[in-house]
C-alpha positions in Angstrom: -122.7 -246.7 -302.8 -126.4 -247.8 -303.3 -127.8 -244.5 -301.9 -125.3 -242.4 -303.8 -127.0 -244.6 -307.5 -130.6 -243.9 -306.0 -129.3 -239.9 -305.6 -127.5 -239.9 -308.9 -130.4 -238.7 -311.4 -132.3 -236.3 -308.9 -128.9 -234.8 -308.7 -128.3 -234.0 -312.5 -131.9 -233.0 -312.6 -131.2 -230.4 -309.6 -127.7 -229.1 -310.7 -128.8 -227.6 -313.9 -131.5 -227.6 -316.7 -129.1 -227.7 -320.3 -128.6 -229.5 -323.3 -125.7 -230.8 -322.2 -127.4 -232.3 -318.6 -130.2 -233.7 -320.7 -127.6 -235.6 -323.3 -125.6 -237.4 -319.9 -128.7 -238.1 -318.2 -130.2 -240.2 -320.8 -127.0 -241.5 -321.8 -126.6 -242.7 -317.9 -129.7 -244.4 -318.3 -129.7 -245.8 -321.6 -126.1 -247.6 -320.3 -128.3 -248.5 -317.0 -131.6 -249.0 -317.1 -131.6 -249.0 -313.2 -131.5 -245.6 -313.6 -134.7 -245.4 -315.3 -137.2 -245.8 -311.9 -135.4 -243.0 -310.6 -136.1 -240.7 -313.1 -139.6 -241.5 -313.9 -139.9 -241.0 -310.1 -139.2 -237.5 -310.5 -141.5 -237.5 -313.6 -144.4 -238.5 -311.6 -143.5 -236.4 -308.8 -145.6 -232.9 -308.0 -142.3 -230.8 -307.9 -143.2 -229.1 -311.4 -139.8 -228.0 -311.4 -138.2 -231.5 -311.4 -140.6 -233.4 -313.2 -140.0 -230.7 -316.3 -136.3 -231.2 -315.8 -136.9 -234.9 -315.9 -139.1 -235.1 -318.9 -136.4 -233.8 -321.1 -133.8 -236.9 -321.3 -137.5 -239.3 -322.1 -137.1 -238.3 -326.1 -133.4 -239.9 -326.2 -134.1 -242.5 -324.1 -137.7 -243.8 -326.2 -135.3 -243.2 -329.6 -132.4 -245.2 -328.3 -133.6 -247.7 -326.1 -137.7 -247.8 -326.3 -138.0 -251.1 -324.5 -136.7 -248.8 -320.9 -139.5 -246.7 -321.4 -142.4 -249.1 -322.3 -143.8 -250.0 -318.7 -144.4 -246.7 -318.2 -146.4 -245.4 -321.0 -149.7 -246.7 -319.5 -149.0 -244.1 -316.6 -147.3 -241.2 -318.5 -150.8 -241.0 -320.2 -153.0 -241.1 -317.5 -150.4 -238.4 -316.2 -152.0 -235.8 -318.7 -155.1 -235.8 -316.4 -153.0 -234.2 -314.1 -154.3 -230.3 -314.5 -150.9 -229.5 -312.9 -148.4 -230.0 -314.7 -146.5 -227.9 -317.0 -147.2 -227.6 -321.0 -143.5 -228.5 -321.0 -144.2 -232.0 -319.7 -147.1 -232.4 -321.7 -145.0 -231.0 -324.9 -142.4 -233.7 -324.6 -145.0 -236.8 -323.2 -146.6 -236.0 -326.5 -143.5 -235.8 -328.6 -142.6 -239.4 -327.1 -145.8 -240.6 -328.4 -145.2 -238.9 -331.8 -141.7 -241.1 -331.8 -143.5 -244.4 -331.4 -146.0 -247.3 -331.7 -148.9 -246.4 -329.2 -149.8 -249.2 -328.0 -153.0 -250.8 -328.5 -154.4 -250.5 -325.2 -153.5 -247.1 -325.2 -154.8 -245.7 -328.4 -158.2 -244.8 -327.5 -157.5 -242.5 -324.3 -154.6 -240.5 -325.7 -156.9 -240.1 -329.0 -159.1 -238.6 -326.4 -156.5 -236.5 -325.0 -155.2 -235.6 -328.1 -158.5 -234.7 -329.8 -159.2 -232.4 -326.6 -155.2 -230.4 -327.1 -155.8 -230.1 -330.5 -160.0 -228.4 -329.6 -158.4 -226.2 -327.2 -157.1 -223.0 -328.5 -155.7 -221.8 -325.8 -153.6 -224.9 -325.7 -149.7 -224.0 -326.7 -149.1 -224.5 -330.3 -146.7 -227.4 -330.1 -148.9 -229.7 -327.7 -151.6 -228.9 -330.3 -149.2 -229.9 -333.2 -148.0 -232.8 -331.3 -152.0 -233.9 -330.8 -152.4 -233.5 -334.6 -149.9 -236.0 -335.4 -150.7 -238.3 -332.8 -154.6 -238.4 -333.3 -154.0 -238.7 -337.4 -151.5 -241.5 -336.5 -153.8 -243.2 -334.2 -156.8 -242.7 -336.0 -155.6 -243.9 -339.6 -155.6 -247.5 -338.2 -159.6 -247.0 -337.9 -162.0 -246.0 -340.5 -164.4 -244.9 -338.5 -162.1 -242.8 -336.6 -160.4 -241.2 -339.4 -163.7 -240.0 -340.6 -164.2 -238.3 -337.2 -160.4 -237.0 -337.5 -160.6 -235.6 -340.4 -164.0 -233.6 -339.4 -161.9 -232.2 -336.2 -159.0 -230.8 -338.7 -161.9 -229.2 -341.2 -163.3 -227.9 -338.0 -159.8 -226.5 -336.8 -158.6 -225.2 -340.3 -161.9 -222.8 -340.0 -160.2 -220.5 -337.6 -157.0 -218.6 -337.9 -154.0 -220.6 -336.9 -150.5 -220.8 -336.8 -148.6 -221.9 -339.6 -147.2 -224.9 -338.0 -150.7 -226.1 -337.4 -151.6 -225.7 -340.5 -148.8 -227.6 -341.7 -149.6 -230.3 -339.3 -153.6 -229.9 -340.6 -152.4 -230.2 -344.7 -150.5 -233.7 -343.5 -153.2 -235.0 -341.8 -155.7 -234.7 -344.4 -153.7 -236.1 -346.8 -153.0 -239.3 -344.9 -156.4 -239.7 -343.7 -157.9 -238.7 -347.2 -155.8 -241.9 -348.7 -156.9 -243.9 -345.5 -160.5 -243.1 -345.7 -160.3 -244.0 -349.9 -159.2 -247.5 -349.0 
């Protein structure tokens, strides 16, 4: 019985990539957390297929139980260095860190990060939208970092880009503008 709850998740992950698989995986998890190692297992792992599949069910897990995902945001970060991985992983890694409190000790690197998605135009649009958010979010808590924030979004807004960037770009300003005021 032990090996077939080790098996479990890498079995979902395998059988098919859906709405539906993503919705019970997380939902296993969230009702075990012993689950959890399993799938992040696959996260980290260098079969791009699998660690796609498994970064799917991270969004409902960090919105209904945070506290399961919280040892390993320290690695899922340093994870973006990996030149591998998919935009998809990097997509969803990013929307996680939209969803919550970045930790302190993690703030400065995945500004970093974020800065660099959002200076690459080559980037996908979403990961660049994602690193809009995150950076403003980040870097309202600083003043000095807001300043520099708001310089990268004048910088972006100079060049043609998608509407949802420049969505993300008008919001940005406007939080930071009221940040950098105070």
């Amino acid at each position: 019985m032990k090996n077939k709850k080790l098996n479990l998740i890498g079995e979902l992950l395998n059988a098919e990539h859906s709405k539906s698989q993503k919705t019970k995986i997380s939902e296993i998890i969230t009702n075990d957390p012993n689950y959890m190692k399993e799938l992040m297992g696959w996260f980290f792992s260098n079969d791009t297929r699998m660690c796609q599949r498994a970064s799917w069910p991270l969004l409902d897990i960090c919105i209904k139980s945070p506290k399961i995902l919280k040892p390993y945001l320290p690695k899922m970060v340093k994870h973006l260095d990996d030149k591998s991985i998919h935009d998809a992983v990097i997509r969803n890694t990013l929307r996680i860190f939209d969803e919550i409190d970045v930790p302190h000790e993690l703030e400065g690197l995945l500004f970093e990060k974020c800065c660099a998605y959002i200076l690459n135009p080559s980037r996908a649009i979403a990961i660049r939208a994602f690193g809009i958010t995150i950076a403003v979010k980040i870097s309202s808590l600083y003043p000095e970092l807001s300043e520099e924030m708001n310089l990268i979004l004048d910088e972006i807004a100079e060049y043609p880009v998608s509407p949802a960037l420049k969505v993300r770009i008008r919001r940005g300003k406007k939080l930071l503008q009221k940040k950098i005021k105070n």
